[in-house]
C-alpha positions, -999 to +999 in steps of 0.1 A: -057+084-159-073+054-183-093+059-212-122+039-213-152+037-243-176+061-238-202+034-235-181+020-207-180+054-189-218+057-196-226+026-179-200+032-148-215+065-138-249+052-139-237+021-116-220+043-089-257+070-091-278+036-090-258+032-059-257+067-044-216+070-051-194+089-070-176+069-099-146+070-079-161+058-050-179+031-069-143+015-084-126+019-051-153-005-037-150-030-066-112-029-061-119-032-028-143-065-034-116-079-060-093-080-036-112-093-010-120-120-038-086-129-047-078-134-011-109-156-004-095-175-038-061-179-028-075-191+008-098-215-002-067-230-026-045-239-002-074-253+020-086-276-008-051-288-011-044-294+026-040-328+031-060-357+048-098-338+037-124-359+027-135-357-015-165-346-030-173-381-039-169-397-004-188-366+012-217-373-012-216-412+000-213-401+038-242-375+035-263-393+007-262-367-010 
């Protein structure tokens, strides 16, 4: 179990009725989304550093952006 503020708790429960869940149910999903997150992170990381892409800088000169 974690001990939160009461304010904290306050405004969780009222998030998860806002959206029709229990509070557990409403942190499993943003666990759920945070993980989805990192991985979309970590993804576009090693995409950015993949060799041989074009730069902002020359994509703004290609597209006159």
């Amino acid at each position: 179990m974690i001990n939160i503020a009461p304010t904290t708790e306050q405004r969780l429960i009222q998030a998860a009725n806002h959206e029709g869940l229990t509070p557990e149910k409403f942190l499993e999903r943003l666990l759920f989304d945070y993980d989805q997150n990192q991985t979309d992170i970590n993804q576009a990381e090693l995409a950015f550093n993949e060799p041989g892409e074009i730069s902002l800088s020359e994509l703004k000169q290609k597209y006159q952006l």
